[in-house]
C-alpha positions in Angstrom: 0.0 0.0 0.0 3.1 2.3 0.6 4.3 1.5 -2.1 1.2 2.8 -4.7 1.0 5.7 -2.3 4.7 6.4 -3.1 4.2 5.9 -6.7 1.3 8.2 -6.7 2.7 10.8 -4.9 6.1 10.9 -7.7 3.5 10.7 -10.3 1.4 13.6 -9.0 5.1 16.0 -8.4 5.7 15.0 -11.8 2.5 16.4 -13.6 2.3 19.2 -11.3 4.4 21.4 -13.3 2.6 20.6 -16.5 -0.8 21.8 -14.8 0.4 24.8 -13.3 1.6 26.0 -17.2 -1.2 24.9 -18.7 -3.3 27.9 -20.2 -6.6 29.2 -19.4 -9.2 28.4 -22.0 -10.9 31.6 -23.6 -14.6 31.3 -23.7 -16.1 34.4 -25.5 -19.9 35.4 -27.1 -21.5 36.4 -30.2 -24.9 38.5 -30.2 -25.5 35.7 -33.0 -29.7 38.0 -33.3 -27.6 41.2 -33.3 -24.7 40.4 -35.7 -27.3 39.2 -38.1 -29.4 42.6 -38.0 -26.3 44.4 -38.5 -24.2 43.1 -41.1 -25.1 44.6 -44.4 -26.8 41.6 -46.1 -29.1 41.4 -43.1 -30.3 44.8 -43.7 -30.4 44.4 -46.7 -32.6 41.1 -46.5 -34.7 42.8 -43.8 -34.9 46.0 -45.7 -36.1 43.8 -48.8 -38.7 41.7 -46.8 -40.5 45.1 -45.2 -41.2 46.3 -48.7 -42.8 43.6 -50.0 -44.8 43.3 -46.3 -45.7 46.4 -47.2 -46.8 45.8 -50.7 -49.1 42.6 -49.4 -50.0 44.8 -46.3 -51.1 47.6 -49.2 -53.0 45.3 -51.1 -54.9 43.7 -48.4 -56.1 47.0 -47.0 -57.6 47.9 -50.6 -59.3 44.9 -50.6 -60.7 45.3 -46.7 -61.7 49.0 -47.9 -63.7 47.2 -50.6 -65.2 45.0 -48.2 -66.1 47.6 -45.4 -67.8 49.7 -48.6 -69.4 46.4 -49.3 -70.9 46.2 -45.9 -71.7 50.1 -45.2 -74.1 49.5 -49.0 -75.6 46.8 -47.2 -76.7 48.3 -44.0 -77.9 51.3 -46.2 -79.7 48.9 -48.5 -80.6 46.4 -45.8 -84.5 47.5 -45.3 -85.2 47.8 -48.3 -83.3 44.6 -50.0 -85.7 41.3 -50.4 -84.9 38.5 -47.7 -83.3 36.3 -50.7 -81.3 39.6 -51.6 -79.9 40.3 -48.5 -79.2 36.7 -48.2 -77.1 36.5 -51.1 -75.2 39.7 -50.5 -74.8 38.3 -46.7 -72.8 35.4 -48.3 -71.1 37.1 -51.3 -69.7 39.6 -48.1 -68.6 36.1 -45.8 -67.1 34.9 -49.0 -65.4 38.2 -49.4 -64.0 38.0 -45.8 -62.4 34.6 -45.7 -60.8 35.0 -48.9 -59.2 38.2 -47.1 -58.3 36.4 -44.1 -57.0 33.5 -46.5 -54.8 35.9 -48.4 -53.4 37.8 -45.2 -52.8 33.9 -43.6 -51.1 33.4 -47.2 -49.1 36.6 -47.0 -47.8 35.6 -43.2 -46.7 31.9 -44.6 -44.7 33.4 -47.4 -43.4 36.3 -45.9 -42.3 34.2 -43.0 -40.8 31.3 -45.5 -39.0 34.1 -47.5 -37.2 35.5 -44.0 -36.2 32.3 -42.7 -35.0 31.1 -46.1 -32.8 34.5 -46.0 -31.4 34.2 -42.2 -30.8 30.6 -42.9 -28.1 31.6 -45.7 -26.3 34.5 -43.7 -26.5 32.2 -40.7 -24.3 29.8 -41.9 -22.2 32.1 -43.3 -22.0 33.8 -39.9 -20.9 30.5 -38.3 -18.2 30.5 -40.7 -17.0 33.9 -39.8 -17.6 32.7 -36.1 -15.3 29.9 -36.3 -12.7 32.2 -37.7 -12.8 34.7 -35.4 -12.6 32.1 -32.0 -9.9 30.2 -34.1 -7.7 33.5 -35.2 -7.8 35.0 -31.2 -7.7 31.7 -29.1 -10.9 30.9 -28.1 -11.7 27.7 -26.6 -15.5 28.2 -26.8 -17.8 30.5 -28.0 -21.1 31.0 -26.8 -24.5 33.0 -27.9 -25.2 35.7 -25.5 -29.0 34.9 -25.4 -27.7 31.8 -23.6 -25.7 33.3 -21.1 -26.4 35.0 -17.9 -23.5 36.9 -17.5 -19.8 37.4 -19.4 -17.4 40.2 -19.2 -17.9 42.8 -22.0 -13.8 41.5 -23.5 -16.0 38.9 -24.0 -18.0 40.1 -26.8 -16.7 39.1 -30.2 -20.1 40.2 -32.2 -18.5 43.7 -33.5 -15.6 41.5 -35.0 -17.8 38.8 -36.4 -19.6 42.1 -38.0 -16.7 43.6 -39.6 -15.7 40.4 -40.6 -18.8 39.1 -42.2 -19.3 42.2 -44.4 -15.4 42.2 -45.6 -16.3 38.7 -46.4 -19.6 38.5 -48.3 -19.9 42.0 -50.0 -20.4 44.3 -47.1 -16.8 46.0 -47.5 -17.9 46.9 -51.4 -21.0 48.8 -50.0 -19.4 50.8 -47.6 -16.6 51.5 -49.5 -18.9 53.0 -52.4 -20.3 55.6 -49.3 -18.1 58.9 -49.2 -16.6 59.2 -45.8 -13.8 59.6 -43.8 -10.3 57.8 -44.7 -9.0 55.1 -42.4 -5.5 55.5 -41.8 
């Protein structure tokens, strides 16, 4: 029994060193919803998305001005209108109202296709530029700060993973088109 306690005791002396050396591991963040507003093909994608939401949102207010003017005719007509007219305008208006309803559902499934189609794409480009980054300054681990409670702002590597991302994929052509001051 001595004799393992001996041999465990050299054995631990022996690694000590090596575990005293060893290096802290770097854990860092990305504000993975933030990066993605930020870069300049997420603006760009969101900035295309709101005008076609806009378009659909345009087009389905004509048509629910058509069909409020549909049902302020009726109630001016309603006393008047046979019970087999007002019948049949009744239902030409509830037909009216779930097509609207249909087409504003319609206009929710596409837009919302359309947008996770586009933050699909520059999310796994992001990853990319993620891995980089962590790789390039050392970092063991790198987390997404909606998943953490607390981390040191040094932390933060979602400003680099920005400048990064639009050197990368088109974002250094844009800005460099803008007049502005010269980096030195």
């Amino acid at each position: 029994m001595k004799k393992l306690t001996f041999c465990l005791f050299v054995a631990i002396a022996f690694m000590a060193p090596k575990f005293a050396r060893a290096e802290t591991m770097k854990i860092g963040f990305v504000d993975v919803q933030r990066a993605i507003s930020e870069v300049e093909e997420g603006k760009s994608a969101k900035a295309r998305l709101k005008k076609e939401l806009d378009e659909k949102k345009g087009a389905l207010e004509m048509r629910k001005g058509d069909l409020q003017k549909m049902k302020e005719d009726f109630d001016k007509q309603e006393a008047v209108l046979s019970e087999e007219a007002r019948r049949t305008r009744q239902q030409e208006m509830q037909k009216k109202l779930m097509e609207l309803q249909g087409l504003y559902e319609e206009s929710q499934q596409d837009l919302s296709s359309k947008e996770s189609v586009a933050m699909k794409g520059i999310l796994e480009k992001m990853e990319k530029v993620i891995h980089e980054v962590s790789e390039g300054e050392g970092f063991a681990f790198v987390l997404d700060k909606n998943s953490l409670l607390y981390a040191p702002a040094a932390s933060d590597l979602t400003n680099e993973v920005i400048r990064r991302y639009n050197d990368s994929h088109g974002g250094a052509a844009k800005s460099a088109a803008k007049p502005g001051p010269k980096k030195k």
